[in-house]
N, C-alpha and C positions, 0 to 999 in steps of 0.2 A: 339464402344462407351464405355467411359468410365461410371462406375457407382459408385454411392457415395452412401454409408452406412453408417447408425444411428445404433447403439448398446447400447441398455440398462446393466452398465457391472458397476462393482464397481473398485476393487483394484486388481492389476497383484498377490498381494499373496493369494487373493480370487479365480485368475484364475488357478492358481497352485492348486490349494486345491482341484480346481474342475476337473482337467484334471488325473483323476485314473486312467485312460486305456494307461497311456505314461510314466508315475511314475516314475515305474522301469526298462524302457528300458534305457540301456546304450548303447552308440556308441563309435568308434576310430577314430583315426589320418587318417585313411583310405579313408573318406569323405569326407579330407578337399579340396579343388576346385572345389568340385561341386558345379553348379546352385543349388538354394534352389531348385527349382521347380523342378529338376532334383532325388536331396535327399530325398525329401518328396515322390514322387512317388517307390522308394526303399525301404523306412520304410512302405507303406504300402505294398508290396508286402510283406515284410520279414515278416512283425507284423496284419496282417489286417484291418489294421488301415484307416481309408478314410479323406484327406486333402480336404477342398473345399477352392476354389481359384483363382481370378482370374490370369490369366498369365501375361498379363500387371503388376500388383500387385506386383508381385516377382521376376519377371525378372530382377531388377535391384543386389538383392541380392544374395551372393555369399558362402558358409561354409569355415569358417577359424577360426582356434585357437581353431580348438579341440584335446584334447589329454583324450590319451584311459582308459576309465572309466568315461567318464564323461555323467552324469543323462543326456540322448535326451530334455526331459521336462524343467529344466532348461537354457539348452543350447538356446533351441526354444525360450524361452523367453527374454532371454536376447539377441540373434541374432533380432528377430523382432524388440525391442524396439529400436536398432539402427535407423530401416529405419522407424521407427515412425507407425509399423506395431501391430496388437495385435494378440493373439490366445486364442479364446472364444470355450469350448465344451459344443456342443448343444447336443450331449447323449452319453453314451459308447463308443468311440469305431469312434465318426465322430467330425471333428473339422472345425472351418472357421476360416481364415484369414485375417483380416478386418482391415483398418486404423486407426490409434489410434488416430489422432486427432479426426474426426468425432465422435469417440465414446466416448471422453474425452467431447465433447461439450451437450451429452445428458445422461451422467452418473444420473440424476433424474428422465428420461423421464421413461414411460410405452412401451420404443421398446423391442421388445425379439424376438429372436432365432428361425424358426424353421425348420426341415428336413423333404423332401418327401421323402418314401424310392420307388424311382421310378428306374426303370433300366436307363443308359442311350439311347438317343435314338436322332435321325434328331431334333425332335421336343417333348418337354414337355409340361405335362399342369397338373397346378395349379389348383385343387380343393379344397370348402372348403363350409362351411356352417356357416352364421351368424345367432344368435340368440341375442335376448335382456337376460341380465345377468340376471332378476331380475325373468321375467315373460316366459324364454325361446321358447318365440315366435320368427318364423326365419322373420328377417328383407327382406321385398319385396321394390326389386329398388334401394337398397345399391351401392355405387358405390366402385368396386375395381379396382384400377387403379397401374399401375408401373410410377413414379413420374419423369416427366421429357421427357416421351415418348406419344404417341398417344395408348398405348394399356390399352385397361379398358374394363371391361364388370360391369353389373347389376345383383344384386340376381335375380333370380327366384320365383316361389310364394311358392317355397318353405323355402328360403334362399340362396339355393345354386347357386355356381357360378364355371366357370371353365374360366380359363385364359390358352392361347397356346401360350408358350414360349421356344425359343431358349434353348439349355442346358447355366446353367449359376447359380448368385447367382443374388437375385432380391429384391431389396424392395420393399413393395408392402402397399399400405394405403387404410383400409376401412373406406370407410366414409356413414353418416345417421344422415338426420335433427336433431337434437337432443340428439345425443350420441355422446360421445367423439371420436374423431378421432384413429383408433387403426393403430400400421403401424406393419410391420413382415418383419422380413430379413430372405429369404426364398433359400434355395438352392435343390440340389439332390445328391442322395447318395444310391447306394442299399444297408446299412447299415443301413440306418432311419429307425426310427421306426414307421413314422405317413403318412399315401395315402392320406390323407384328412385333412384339417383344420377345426378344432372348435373351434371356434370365439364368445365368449361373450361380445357386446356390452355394456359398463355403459353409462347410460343415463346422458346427461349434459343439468341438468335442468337452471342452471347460464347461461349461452351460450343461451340457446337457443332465450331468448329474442330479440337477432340481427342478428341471419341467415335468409337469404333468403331460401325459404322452394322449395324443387324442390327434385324430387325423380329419376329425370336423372342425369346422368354424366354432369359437365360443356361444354363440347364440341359434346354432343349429336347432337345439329342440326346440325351440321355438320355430323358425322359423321356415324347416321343414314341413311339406305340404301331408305326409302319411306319418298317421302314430302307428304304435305296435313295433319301431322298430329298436334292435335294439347292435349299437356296433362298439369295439373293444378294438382298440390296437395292440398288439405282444407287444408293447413292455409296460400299456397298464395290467397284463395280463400277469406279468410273470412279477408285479407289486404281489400279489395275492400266495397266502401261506399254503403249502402244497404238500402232497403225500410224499413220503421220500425223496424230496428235491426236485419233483419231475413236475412242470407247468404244464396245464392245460387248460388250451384251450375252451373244449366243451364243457369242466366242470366250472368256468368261471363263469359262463353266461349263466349258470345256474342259481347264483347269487344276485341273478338280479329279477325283477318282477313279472310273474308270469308263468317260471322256467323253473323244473323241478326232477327230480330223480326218485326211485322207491328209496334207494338206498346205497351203502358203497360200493354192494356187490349187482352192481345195475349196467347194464351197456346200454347205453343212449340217455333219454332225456326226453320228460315230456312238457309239451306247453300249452297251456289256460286248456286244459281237460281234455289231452291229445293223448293218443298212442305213440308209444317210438315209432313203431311204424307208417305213422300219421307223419315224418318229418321228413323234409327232400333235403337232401345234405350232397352239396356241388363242393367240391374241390377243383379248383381251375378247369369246369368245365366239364368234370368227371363226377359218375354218382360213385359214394360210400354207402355203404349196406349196414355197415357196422362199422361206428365211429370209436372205438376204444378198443385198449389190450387189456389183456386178463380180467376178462370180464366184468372193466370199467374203472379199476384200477388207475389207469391211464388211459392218455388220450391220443389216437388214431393220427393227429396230427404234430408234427416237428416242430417246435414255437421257435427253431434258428430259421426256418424258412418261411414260416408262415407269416405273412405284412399286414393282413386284414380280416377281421374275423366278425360276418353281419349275419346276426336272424332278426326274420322279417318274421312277427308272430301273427299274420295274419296269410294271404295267400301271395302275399309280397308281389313283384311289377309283374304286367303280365307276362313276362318272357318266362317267369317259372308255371309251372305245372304236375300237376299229380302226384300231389299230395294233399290232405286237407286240411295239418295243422301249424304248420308251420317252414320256411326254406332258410336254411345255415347257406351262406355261402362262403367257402374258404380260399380267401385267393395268397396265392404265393409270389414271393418278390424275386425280381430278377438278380441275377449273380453281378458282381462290381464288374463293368467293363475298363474302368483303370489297374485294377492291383490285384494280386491274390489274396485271400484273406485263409484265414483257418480260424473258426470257433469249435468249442465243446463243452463237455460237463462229466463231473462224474460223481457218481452217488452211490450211495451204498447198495441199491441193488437195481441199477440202471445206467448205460454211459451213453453219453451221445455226441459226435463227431460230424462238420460241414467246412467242403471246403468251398468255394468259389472264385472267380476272376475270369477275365477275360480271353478269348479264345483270337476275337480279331481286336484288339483293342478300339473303343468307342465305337463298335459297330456290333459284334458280338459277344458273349457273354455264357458261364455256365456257374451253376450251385448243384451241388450232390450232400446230402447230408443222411445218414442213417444212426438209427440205436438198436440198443443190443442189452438183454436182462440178463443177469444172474443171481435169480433171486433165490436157487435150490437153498443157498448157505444158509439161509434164514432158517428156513422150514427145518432145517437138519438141527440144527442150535436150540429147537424149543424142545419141551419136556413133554410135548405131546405125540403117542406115537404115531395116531393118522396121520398129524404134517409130518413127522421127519420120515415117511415112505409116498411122501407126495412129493408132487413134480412141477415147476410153474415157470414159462418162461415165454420171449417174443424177440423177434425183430421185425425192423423195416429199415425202409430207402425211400425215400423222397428223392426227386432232382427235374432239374430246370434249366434249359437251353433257349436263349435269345438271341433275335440276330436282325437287326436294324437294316434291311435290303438299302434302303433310299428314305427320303424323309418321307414318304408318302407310304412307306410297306413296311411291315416286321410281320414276323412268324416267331411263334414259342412253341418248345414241344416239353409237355409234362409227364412227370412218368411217380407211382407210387407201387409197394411190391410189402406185403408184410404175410408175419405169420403167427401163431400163437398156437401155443401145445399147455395142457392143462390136465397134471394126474392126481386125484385126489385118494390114496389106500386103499385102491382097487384095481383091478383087472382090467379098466377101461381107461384110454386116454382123447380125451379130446379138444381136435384143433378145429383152426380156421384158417382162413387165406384171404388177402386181396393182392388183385392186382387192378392196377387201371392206368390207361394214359389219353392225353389229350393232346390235338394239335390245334394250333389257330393262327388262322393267318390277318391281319389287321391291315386294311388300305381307306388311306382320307382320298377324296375325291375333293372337298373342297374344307376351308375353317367350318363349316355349316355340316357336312355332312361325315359319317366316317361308317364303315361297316367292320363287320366283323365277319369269318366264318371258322366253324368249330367242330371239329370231327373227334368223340371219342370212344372207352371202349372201358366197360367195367365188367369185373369179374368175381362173384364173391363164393366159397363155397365152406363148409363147413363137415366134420367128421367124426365118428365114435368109431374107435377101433378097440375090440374086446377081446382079450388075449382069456376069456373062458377054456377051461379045459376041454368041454366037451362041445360046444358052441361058439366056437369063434366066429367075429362074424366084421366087416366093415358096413358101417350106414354111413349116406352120405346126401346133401341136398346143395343146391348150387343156381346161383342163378348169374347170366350172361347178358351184358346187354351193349347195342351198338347207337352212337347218339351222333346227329349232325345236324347242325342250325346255323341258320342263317342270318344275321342282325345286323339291321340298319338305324343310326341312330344321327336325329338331323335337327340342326338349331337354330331356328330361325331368328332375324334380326329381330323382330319383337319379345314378351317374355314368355316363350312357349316354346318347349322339345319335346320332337317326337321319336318314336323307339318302337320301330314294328321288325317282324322275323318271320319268317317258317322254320318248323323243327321237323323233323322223324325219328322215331327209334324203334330198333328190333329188338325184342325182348325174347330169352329162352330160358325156361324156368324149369329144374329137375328138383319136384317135389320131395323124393326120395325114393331112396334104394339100396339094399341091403343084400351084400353077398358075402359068401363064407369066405373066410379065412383063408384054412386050407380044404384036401381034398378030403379029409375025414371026417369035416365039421358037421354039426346033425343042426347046425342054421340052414335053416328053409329061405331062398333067393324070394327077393319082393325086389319090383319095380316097378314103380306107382309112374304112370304115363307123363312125360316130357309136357311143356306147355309153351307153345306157341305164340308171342304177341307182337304187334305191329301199332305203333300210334304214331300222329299224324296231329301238328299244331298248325294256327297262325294266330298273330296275336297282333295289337297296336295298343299304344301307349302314351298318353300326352300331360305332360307337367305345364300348367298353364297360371300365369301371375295374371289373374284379373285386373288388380287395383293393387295399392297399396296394402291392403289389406287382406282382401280375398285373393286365394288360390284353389287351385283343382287340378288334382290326379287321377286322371281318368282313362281308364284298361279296357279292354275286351280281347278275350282271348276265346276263340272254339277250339275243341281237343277233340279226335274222335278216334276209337278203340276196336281194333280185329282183333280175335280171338281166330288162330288158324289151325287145323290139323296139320298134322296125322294125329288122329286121339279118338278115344269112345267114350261117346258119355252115354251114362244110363239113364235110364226111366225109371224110378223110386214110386214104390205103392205103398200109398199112407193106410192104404187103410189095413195094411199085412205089416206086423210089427214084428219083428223075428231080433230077439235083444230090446236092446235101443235102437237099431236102427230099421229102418223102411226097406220090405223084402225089393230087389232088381225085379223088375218086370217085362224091363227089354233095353237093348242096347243098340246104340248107334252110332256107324263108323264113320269115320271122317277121312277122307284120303290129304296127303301132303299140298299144302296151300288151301285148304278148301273153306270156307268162312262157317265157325261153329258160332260164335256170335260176335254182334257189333253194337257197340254204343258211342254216342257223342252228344255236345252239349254246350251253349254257352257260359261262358264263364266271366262275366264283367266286374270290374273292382271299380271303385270308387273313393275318393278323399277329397275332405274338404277342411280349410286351414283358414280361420277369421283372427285377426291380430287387435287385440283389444287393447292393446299400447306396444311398443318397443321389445319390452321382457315377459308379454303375455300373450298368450294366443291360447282360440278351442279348437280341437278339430275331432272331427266325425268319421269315419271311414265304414264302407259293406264292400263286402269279398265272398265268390260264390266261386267255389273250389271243384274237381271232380277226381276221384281216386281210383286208379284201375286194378291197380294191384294192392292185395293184401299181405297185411304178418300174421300169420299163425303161431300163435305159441298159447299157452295154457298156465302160465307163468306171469306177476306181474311186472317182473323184468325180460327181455331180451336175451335168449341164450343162443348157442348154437348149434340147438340140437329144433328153436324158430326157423320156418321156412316160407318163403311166398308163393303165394298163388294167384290166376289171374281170373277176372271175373267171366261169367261165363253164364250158361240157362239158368243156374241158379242161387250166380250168385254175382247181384246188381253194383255196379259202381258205388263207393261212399260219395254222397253229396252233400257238401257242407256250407253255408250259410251263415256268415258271420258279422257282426256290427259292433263297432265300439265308436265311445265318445272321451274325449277327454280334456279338461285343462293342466296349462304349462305354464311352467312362471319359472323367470330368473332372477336373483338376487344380487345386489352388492354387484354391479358391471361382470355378471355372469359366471361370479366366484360358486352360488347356491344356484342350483337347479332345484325345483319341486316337479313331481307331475301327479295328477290322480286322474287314472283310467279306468271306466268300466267296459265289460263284451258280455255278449251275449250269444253262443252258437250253438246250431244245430244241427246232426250230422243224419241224411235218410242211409240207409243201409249200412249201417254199422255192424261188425261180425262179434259174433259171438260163439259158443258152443252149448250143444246140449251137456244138459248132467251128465258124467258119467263116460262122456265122450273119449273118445280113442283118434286121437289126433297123429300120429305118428304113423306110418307106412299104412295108411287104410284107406284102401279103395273104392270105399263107399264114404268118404270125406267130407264130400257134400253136402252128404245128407245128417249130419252132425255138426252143421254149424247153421246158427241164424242170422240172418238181417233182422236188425231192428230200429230201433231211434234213440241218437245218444244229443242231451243235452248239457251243455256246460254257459256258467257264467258265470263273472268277480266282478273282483273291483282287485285296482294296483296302485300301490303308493310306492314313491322313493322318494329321498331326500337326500340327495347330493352336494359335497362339497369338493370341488376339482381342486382349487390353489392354493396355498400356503402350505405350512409344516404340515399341519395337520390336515386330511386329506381322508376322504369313503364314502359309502352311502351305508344308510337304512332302506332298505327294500321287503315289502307288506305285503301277500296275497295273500285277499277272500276267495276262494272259487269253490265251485262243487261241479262234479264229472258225475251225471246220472246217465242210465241207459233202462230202455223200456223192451222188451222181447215178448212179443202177444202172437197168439195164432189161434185157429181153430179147433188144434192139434195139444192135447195137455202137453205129449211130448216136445211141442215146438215153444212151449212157454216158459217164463223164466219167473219165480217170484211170484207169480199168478196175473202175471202182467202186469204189474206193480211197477214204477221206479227203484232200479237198486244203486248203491254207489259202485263208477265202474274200480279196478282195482288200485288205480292210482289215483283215486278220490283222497284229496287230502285239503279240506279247509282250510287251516292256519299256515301260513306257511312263512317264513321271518328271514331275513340273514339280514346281517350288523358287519361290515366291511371297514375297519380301520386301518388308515397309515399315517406313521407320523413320522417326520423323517430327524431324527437324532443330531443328524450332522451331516455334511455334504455328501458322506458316502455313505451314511449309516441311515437305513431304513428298518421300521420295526412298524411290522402288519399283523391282524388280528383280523379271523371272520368266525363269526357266532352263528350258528347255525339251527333254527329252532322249525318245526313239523309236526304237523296232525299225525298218527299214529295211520297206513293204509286199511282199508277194508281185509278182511278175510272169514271166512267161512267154518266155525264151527261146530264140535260134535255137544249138542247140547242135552241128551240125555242115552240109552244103552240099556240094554238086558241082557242078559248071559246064557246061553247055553253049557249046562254041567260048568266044569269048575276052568277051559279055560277059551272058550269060542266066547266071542261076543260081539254085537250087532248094533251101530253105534247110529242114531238118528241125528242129520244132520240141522244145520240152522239154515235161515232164508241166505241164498248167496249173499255173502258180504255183508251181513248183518252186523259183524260186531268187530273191531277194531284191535291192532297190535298198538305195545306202549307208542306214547307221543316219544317223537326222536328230538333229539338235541347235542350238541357239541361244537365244543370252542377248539378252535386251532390258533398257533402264534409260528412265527418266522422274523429273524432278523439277519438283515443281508448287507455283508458289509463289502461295497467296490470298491477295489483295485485302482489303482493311480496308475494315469495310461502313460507307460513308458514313451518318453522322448524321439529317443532313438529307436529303440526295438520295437514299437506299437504293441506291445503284451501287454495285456491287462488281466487280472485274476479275481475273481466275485467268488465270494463263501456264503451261500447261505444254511444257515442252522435253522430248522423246525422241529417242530412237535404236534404233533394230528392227535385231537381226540386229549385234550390236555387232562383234564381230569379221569380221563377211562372212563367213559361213560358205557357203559354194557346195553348199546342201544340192539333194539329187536330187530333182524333183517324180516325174520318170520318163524311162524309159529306152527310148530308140528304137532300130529297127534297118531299116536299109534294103534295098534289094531285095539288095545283094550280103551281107546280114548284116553290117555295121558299122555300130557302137551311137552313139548319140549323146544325150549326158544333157541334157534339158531342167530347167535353176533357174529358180525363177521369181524369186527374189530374192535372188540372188548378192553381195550387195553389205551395206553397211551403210547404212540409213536414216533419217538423222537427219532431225527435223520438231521444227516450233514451234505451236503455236495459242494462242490467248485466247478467252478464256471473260467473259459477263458478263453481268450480269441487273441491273434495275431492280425494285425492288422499293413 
């Protein structure tokens, strides 16, 4: 293949000026009929001189009309310019010869020159490290690409990048939302004088207003080796029309295929027939328990500090663990190590404020950002009395310290802290809390190798406090956990990286507990026994380029699980039924550290990536998951009144099993993405509860919930358009989330052991994501939002006793459906023109949620005489304003 080179070059008596090391060599009549490529290879022998070149290039030209004494430097120059050829030296002693028209057409441009002084060898590779100019932070997710071919790779979280390339000369183009596109004509030579490239990116603040913001290569779906994934950079995030001005995160993934909610009043998020609690969600290293405020409203995380935001809807690399339906991982960007900055927003019933910059300039670094609600005003303004004697509010703090020891070491330390209180015209108010933080310290050992280690510590607990007159009382459940892993991740010169670690984590779980108030209270004290857990990973990981075609991602991870005292578990007699549940028959204690039970297991994943031309490829992927810990709640959403428990004699890890296939296509040089994916999974112990069940402070817990077998499968379409004005996808899921519950015991049966759908079973499932951008700073987005109606259980016929008792017979769990949900939302956001001098810029965006009021069903109640009554949580249309602004 032929290659075409860009040269940033001025004038041939500039290039002469520059060419010292050829000066004063003179040649004879001796050379004249030789091939150039012939001659060139001569003079470096004679002089040590190193020609870089392609042979196609010069093959046509021939030495003649020299006679003896005459300047080589000269001669060369006036020889090339015949065949419309130039000679550019890139340092002492090494020269390229490159086409002179192409470089005559970017004689203004920012291209330059430069040399790896690498041996020659089968195969080279291009290394090099991008930083921003200003704030020499290295750019994470840059794409470096050779122009014209399929070979690109992305920075790493450190900057760096390595590209494996043929011996040759190469243009190569780095590209980063936001920063001017830099390119480099890059050759070899063991004369060079640089192994590595430093790259300082300038940020292009004028540009930046009309890019599509994406932190992959254009042809990544394709060309990545695992489907199932799905990744968003904040500020294609914050394109998307939003509840009261406040971007999120979480609810944008939900818009795309696979990824779904019951509804608005929902905390978390399920995916292709997953429990929320089915989902592992890492913030820099740190677990969240609960990813959203006011019970889903918004989202748990800050979109001024968040940089990257990836679920893997399968059991993702092996370094994650224990969960089995999916891992979010949310990483946060470092604070400016050049300048201070100040951003924020404010909205009508949420504000949010970050400031950052440098502590040691170009060495260290800090970002702190928090928000803060005042949404009472609302509630108080409507005509309903429940809200105006309700209560609803949150804050939190995110923040982020970095500090570049040497080029070989950095440490980061992460810290998150929130809270949320919730009174709805009553007696009870109830909150939550997180806290969590992370350290990590990062050391390269070599371009090939680099590790990481990671020590962190999450916190989550949640409360009902009941100011009853006669019963006060506080509940509360909590769970604690301490994480530290080890990762090693190592690139070898071929096309294959490997990625292995050990992890440990100590888990303490307080199922719940209930104490009075004060000292008159007639609340009866419950304290449901603490729980103990310890696990223990290794894993190994290898991304492996077969061919040109074929590649493979292939994992194995083992995970193994202590369950520790101090604790008592009982002995349950099925065959003594006292209620619903199974009379105690005996008990047994556990003293502190002492092993109540253990399980482990392997856990291997697999992908496979076949490229059926350039903009096409199939890939295949299985993921065999293991879950130790469970969510408990009785609810199809996520409250925090949900608490976790850990597996134990009777109640077996979820093992999940998953497979999918799919084709990918690009359109129009990677303007249209298509994909259509199907899966298929299945999960052995899945939890459940009996009829009737009492899930809340009961002691006999246990014995009221089942293992069973949950099946789920679809199919997933999108159709993406990234570039021009107009700009969104269409995102399609078929899936169905069945669950089977069979024993010997009627009581331990569900359905009759039947398949039922589980509660966030929802077949259809649609969004319509459009933007179009009006004008340079005027964007106007739309996402349509259309749903199968969830399962729910009702009262399907009743008898009465006298004129006002009645006895209401229920239907098969989940038999029969609330309406199908739908709603359109719009947003138009018009930016601020970023001041010269002062670097302020100020963004308005105006929305509307729910533009027609659509009186969608969260759910469906029924009363003691069996009359239903639908609770919406957002029945209405919700117009909102905010402003947005940052100091720069």
């Amino acid at each position: 293949m032929k290659y075409r080179y860009l040269l940033f070059f001025f004038l041939i008596s500039t290039l002469q000026a520059n060419a010292q090391g050829i000066k004063n060599i003179k040649i004879d009549e001796t050379v004249n009929g030789k091939p150039l490529s012939e001659f060139l290879l001569q003079m470096e022998k004679e002089h040590g001189i190193d020609f870089i070149f392609e042979k196609a290039v010069v093959a046509p030209v021939t030495v003649s009309g020299v006679t003896n004494g005459t300047y080589f430097n000269t001669y060369l120059n006036l020889l090339l310019g015949q065949y419309k050829l130039k000679l550019v030296r890139a340092n002492p002693g090494t020269y390229f010869i490159l086409e002179q028209a192409e470089a005559a057409e970017l004689a203004d441009s920012k291209e330059s020159v430069a040399v790896l002084a690498l041996k020659p060898t089968d195969q080279q590779t291009i290394r090099g490290v991008l930083t921003d100019s200003d704030t020499k932070q290295p750019l994470i997710g840059a794409q470096v690409v050779i122009p014209g071919t399929a070979a690109g790779v992305l920075t790493d979280a450190n900057g760096s990048f390595q590209l494996k390339v043929a011996p040759g000369i190469y243009k190569i183009e780095m590209r980063y939302v936001g920063y001017e596109t830099t390119t480099l004509i890059v050759g070899f030579s063991p004369s060079g004088q640089t192994e590595q490239l430093k790259v300082n990116m300038l940020q292009d603040i004028s540009e930046l207003e009309s890019v599509t913001i994406t932190a992959e290569r254009e042809d990544h779906n394709i060309q990545s080796m695992v489907p199932g994934i799905e990744k968003m950079g904040i500020e294609e995030i914050k394109k998307l029309p939003t509840f009261m001005g406040e971007v999120d995160p979480v609810k944008s993934l939900t818009t795309l295929p696979g990824v779904s909610t019951v509804g608005e009043l929902s905390s978390g998020f399920n995916v292709r027939g997953g429990e929320t609690g089915q989902n592992l969600i890492v913030q820099d290293g740190a677990m969240i328990y609960n990813p959203t405020h006011l019970f889903g409203f918004f989202s748990a995380f800050n979109p001024d500090i968040v940089s990257d935001v990836a679920l893997y809807k399968g059991g993702g690399p092996a370094r994650f663990g224990g969960r089995v339906s999916s891992v979010l991982d949310i990483k946060l960007r470092n604070g400016s190590l050049a300048r201070h900055q100040v951003k924020g927003g404010i909205g009508l019933i949420s504000s949010r404020l970050s400031v950052e910059g440098p502590i040691l300039k170009n060495k260290a670094s800090y970002i702190i950002g928090g928000r803060i609600s005042y949404s009472n005003w609302l509630l108080k303004a409507t005509d309903d009395i429940q809200l105006m004697n309700s209560s609803a509010k949150f804050h939190d703090i995110t923040a982020r310290t970095f500090y570049q020891i040497n080029p070989n070491n950095s440490i980061s330390l992460s810290g998150y802290r929130s809270y949320d209180d919730f009174r709805l015209a009553s007696d009870s108010t109830i909150s939550w809390q997180t806290t969590n933080a992370s350290l990590r310290w990062e050391h390269t050992f070599s371009d090939a190798l680099i590790a990481a280690l990671t020590l962190s510590g999450s916190q989550y607990s949640s409360e009902i406090s009941s100011d009853d007159k006669i019963e006060p009382f506080v509940y509360r459940n909590a769970v604690n956990n301490l994480w530290l892993r080890y990762d090693l991740t190592h690139r070898s010169e071929g096309r294959i990286e490997y990625n292995f670690g050990v992890e440990a984590s100590n888990t303490r779980i307080e199922p719940g507990q209930l104490a009075p108030r004060a000292g008159n209270s007639n609340a009866v004290p419950i304290d449901i026994n603490d729980q103990h857990v310890v696990e223990a990973a290794a894993y190994w990981q290898a991304d492996v380029d077969l061919s040109e075609k074929w590649a493979i991602s292939a994992g194995l991870r083992y995970s193994h699980f202590f369950r520790l005292g101090s604790d008592a578990i009982y002995t349950f007699d099925y065959n003594n039924i006292q209620g619903r549940y199974p009379a105690i028959s005996d008990t047994v204690h556990y003293g502190s550290g002492d092993i109540i039970q253990d399980y482990g297991g392997l856990e291997p994943r697999l992908s496979v990536r076949y490229l059926l031309n350039e903009s096409t490829s199939l890939k295949a992927s299985y993921f065999r998951t293991l879950q130790y810990l469970h969510l408990i709640s009785n609810t199809a959403s996520a409250t925090p009144q949900d608490y976790w428990i850990a597996s134990g004699p009777y109640l077996e890890p979820e093992i999940a099993n998953q497979g999918s296939i799919g084709l990918f296509k690009n359109l129009n040089s990677n303007r249209w993405e298509l994909s259509l994916e199907g899966f298929y999974k299945e999960i052995e112990n899945t939890v459940d509860y009996i009829d009737g069940a009492d899930i809340t402070l009961n002691e006999k817990l246990e014995a009221g919930l089942l293992s069973g077998r949950g099946v789920a499968y679809g199919l997933e379409v999108l159709v993406r358009k990234n570039a021009g004005k107009f700009s969104g996808w269409i995102a399609y899921t078929y899936s169905r989330s069945l669950r089977k519950f069979i024993s010997g015991s009627q009581l331990m049966t569900i359905n009759r052991g039947d398949y039922y759908p589980a509660p966030y079973d929802k077949p259809h499932d649609l969004s319509v994501v459009l933007n179009y951008q009006l004008a340079p700073r005027v964007m106007f987005s739309s996402n349509f939002s259309y749903s199968t109606g969830r399962p729910i259980t009702i009262p399907v016929s009743k008898f009465n006793y006298d004129d006002y008792l009645a006895v209401l017979h229920f239907s098969q769990r989940n038999e029969y459906r609330i309406p199908d949900y739908h709603r359109l939302d719009l947003s138009l956001t018009l930016e601020g023109k970023q001041g010269k001098n002062s670097g302020f810029r100020g963004d308005w965006v105006f929305s509307v949620f729910n533009v027609y009021g659509r009186n969608n069903a969260y759910s469906i109640f029924f009363n003691q005489y069996g009359t239903a009554r639908k609770l919406s949580v957002l029945g209405s249309a919700f117009p909102s304003i905010s402003y947005n602004f940052r100091f720069l």
